[in-house]
NURO-851860 format. One record per atom (N, C-alpha, C): residue in three letters; x, y, z; residue number from 1. Coordinates in steps of 0.001 Angstrom, whole numbers, plus 524288, in hexadecimal, padded with zeros to 5 digits. Layout:
BEGIN
[atom "ALA", [X, Y, Z], NUM]
...
This chain:
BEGIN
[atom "UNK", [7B7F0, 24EDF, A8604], 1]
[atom "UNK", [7B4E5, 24ED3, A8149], 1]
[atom "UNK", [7B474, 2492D, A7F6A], 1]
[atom "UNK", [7AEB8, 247BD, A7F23], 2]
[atom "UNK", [7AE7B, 24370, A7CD3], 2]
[atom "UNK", [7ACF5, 24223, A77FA], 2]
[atom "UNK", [7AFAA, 2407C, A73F8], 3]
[atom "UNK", [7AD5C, 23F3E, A6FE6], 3]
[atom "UNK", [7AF02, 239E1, A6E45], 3]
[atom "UNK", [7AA4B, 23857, A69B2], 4]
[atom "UNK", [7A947, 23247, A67B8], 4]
[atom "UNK", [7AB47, 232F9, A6167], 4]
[atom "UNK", [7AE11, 22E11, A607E], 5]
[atom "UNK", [7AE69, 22C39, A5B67], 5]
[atom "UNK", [7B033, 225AD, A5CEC], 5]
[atom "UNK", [7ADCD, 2256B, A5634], 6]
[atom "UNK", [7AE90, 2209B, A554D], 6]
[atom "UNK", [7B153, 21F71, A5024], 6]
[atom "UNK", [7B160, 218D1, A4E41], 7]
[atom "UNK", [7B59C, 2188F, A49D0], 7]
[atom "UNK", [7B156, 21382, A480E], 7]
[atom "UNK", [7AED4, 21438, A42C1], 8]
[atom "UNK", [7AB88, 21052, A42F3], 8]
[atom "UNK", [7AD82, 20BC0, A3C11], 8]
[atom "UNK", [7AC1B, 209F0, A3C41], 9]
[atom "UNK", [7AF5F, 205E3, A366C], 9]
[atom "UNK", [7ACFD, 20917, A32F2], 9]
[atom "UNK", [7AE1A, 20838, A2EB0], 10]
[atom "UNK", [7AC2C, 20BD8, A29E0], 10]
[atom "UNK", [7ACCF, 209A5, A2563], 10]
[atom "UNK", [7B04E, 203BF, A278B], 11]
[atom "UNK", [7B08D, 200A2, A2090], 11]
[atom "UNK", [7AF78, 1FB4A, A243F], 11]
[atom "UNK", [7AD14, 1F78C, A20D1], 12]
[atom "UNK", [7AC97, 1F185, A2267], 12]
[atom "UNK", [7B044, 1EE1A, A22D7], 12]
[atom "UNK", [7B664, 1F0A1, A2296], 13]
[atom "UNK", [7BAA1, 1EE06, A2388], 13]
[atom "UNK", [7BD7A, 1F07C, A2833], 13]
[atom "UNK", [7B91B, 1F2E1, A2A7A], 14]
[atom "UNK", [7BC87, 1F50B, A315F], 14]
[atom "UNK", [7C1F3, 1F7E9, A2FE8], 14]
[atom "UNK", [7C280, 1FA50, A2AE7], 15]
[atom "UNK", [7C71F, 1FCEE, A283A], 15]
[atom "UNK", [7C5EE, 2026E, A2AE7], 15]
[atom "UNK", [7C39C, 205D6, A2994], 16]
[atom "UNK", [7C158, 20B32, A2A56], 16]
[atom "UNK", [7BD1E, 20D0D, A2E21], 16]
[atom "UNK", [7BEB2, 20F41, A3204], 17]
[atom "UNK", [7BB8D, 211E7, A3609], 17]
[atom "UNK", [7BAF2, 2171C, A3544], 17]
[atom "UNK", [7B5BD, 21769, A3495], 18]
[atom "UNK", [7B4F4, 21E8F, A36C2], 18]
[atom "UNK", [7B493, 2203C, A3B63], 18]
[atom "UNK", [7B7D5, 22507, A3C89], 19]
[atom "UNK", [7B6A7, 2278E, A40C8], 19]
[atom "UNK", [7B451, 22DAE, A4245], 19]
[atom "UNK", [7B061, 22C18, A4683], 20]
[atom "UNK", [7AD06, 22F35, A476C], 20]
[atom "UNK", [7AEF3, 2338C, A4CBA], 20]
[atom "UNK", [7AEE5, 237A6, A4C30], 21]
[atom "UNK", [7AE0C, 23B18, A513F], 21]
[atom "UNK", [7AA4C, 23EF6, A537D], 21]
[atom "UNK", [7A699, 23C56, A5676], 22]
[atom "UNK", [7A208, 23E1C, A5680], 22]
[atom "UNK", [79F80, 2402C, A5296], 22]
[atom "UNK", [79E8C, 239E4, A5006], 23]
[atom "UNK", [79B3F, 23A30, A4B2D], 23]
[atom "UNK", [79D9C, 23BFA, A4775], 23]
[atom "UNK", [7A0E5, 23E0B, A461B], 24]
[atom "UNK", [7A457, 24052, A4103], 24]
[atom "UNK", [7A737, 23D08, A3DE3], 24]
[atom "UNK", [7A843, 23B2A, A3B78], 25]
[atom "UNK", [7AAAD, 2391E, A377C], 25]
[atom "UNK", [7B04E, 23B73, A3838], 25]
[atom "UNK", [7B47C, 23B3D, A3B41], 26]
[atom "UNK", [7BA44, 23C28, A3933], 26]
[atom "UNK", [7BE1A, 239F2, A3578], 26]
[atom "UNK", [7BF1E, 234A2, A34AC], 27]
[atom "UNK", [7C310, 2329B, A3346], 27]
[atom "UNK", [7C04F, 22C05, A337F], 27]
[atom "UNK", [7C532, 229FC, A3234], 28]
[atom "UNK", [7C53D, 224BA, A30AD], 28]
[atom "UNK", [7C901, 22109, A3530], 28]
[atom "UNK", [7CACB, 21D4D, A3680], 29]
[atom "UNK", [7CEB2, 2192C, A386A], 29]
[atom "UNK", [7CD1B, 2149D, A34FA], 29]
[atom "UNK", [7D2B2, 21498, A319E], 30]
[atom "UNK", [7D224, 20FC1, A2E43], 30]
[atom "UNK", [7D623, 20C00, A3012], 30]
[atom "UNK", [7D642, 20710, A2F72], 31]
[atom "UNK", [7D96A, 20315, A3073], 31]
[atom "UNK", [7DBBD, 201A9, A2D86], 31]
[atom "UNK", [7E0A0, 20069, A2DF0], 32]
[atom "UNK", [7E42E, 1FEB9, A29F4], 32]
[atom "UNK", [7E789, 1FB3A, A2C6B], 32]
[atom "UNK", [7EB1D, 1F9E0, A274D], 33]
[atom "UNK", [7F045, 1F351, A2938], 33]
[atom "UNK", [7F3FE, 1F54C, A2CE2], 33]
[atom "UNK", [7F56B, 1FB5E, A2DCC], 34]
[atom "UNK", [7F8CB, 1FC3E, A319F], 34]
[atom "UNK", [7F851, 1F9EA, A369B], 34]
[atom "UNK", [7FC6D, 1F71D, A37FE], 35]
[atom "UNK", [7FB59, 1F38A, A3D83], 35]
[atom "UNK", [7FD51, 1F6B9, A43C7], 35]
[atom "UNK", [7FE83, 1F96B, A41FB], 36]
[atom "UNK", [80097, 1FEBD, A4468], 36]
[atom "UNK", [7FD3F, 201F2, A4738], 36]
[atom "UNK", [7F9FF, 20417, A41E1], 37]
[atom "UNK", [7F7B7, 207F1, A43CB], 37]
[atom "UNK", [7F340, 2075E, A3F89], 37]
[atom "UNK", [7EFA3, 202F7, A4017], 38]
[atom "UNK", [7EBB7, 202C9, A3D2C], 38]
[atom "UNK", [7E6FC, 205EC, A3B67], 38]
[atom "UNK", [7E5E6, 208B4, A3DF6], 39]
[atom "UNK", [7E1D1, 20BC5, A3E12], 39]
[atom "UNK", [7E301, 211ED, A3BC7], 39]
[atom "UNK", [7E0B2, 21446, A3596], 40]
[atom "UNK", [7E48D, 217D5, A33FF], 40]
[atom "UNK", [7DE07, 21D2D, A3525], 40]
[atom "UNK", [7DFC0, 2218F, A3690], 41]
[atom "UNK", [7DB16, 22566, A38C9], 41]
[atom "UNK", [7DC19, 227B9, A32B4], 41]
[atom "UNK", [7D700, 229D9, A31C6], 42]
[atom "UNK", [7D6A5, 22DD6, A2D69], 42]
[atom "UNK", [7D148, 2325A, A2F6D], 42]
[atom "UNK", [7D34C, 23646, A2FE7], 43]
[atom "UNK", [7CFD4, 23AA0, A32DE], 43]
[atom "UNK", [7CE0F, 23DC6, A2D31], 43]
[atom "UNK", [7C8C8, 23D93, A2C53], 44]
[atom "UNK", [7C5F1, 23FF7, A284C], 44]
[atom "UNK", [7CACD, 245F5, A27EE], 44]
[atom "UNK", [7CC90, 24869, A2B93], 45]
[atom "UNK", [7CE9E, 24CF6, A2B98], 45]
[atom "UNK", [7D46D, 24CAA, A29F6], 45]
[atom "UNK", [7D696, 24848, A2844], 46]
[atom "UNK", [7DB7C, 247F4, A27C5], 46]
[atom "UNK", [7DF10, 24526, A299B], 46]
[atom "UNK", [7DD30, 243D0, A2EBB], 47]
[atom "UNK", [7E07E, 240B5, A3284], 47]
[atom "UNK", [7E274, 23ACF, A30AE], 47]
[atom "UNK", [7E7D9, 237A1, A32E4], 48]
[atom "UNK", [7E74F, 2348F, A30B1], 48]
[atom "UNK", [7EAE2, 23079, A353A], 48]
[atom "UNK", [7EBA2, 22CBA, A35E5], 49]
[atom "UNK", [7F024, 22A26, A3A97], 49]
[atom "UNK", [7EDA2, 22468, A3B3D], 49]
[atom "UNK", [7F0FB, 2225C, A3EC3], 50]
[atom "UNK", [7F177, 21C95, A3D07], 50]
[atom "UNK", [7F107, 21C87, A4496], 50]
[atom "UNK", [7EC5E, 2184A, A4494], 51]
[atom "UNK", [7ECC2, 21603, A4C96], 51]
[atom "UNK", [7EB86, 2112E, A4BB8], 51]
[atom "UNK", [7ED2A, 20EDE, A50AB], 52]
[atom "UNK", [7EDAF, 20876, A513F], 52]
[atom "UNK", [7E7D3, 20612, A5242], 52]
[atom "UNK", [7E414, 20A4E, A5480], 53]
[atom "UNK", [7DFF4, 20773, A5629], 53]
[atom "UNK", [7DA67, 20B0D, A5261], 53]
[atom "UNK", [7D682, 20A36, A5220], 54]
[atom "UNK", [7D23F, 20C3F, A4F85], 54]
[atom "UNK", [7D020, 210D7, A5376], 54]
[atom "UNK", [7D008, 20EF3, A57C3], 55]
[atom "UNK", [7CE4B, 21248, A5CAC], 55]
[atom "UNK", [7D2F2, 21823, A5CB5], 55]
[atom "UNK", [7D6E7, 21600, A5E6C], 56]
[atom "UNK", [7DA93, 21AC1, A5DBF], 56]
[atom "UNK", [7D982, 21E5C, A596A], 56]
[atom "UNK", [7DA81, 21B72, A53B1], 57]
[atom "UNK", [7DA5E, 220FB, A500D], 57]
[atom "UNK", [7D4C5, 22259, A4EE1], 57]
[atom "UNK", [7D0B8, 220EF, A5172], 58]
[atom "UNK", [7CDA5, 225BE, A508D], 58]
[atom "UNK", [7CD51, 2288F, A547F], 58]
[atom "UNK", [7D0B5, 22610, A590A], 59]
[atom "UNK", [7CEBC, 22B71, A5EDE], 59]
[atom "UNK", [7D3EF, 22FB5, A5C55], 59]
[atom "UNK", [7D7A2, 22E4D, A598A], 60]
[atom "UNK", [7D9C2, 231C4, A5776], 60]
[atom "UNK", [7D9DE, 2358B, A555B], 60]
[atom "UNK", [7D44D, 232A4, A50C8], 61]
[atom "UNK", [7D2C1, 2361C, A4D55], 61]
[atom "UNK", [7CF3F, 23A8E, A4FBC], 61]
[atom "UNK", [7CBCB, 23936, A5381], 62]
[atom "UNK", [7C876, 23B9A, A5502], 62]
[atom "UNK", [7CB47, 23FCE, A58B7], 62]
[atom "UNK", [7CEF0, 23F57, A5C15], 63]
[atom "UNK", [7D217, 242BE, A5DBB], 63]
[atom "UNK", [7D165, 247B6, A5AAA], 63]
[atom "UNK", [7D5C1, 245BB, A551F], 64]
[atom "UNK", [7D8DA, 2488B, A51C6], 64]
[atom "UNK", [7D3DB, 24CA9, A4FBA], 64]
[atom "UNK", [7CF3D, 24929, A4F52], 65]
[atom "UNK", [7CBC5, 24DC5, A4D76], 65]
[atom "UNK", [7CA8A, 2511C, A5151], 65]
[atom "UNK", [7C96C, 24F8C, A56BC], 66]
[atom "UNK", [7C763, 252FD, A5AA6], 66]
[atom "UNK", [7CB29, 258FB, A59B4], 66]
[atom "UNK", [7D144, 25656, A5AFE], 67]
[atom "UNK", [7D4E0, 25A41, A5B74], 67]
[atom "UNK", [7D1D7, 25DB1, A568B], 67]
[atom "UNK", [7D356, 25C32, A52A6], 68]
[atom "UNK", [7D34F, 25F94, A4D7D], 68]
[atom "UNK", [7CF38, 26369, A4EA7], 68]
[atom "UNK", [7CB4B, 26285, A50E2], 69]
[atom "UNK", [7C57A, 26614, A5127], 69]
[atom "UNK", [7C320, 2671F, A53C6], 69]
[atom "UNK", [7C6F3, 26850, A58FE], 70]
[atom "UNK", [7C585, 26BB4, A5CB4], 70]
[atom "UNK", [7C5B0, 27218, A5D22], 70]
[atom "UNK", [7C328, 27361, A5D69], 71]
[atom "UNK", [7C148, 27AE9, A5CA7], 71]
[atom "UNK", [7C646, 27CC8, A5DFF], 71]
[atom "UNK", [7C8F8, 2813B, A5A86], 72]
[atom "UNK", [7CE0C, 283A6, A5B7C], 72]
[atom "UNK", [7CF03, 28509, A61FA], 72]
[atom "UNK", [7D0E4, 28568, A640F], 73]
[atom "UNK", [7D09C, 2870D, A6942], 73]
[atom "UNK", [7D0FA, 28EF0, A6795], 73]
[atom "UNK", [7CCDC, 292FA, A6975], 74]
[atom "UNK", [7CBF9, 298D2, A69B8], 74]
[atom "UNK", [7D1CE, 299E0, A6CAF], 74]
[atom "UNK", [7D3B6, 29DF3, A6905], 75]
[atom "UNK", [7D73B, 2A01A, A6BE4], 75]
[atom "UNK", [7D596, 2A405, A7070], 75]
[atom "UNK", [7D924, 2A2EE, A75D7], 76]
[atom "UNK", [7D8C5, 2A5EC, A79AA], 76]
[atom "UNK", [7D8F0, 2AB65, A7AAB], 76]
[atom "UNK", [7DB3A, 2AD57, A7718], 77]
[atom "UNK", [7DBDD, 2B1A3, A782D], 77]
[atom "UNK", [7DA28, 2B593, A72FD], 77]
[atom "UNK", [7D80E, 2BACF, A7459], 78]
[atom "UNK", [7D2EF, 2BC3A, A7065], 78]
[atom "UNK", [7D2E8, 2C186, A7041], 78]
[atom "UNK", [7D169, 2C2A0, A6C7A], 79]
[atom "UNK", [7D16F, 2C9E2, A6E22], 79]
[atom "UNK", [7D972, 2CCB7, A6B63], 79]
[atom "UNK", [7DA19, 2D104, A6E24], 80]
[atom "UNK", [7DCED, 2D2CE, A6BC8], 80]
[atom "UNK", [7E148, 2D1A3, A71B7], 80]
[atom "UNK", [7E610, 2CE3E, A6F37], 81]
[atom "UNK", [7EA23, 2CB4C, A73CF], 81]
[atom "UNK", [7EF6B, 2CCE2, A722C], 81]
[atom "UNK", [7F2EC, 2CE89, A75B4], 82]
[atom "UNK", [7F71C, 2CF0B, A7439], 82]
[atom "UNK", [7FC0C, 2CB01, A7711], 82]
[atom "UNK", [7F9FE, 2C60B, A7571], 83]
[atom "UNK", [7FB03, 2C124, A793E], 83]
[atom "UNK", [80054, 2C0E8, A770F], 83]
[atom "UNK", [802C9, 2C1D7, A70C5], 84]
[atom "UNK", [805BF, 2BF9D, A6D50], 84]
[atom "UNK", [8092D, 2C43B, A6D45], 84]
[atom "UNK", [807B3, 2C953, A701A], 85]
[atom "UNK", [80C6A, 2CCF9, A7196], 85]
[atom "UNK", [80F2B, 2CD6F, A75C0], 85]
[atom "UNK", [813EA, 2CED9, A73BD], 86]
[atom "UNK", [8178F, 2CEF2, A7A0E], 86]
[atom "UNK", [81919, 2D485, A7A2A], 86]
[atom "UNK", [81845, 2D407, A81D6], 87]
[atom "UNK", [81804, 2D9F7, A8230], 87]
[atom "UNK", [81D35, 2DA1C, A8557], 87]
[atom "UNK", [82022, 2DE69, A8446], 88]
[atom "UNK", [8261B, 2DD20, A87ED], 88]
[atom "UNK", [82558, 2E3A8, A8B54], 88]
């Protein structure tokens, strides 16, 4: 599966990036004095964490959303089952 995002400036002090996932608006990567771990993620949905590079925390972010909103997986088994009884 291929998908595109990007992280584009959003203030004139290269402080605040938005990030996009296929075209969507998720979250933010803002920069800060941490020398550590400069780059702090803020996911419109809640999310929040600290990465060293700009690139990393939004492939993070974008992960974190994929996971979140992928279709429940259908349970297998359907109809009337007596999978959860034991027969001795």
């Amino acid at each position: 599966m291929n998908t595109n995002y990007e992280a584009t400036v959003a203030t004139t002090d290269n402080i605040v990036h938005e990030v996009y996932l296929e075209g969507k608006h998720i979250g933010y990567v803002i920069k800060t004095e941490n020398k550590e771990t400069p780059f702090t993620v803020v996911d419109i949905d809640g999310l929040s964490g600290n990465f060293k590079t700009l690139v990393e925390g939004a492939t993070k972010m974008c992960l974190v959303y994929i996971g979140n909103n992928l279709p429940a997986e259908k349970s297998r088994i359907s109809g009337n089952s007596d999978c959860n009884e034991i027969k001795r």
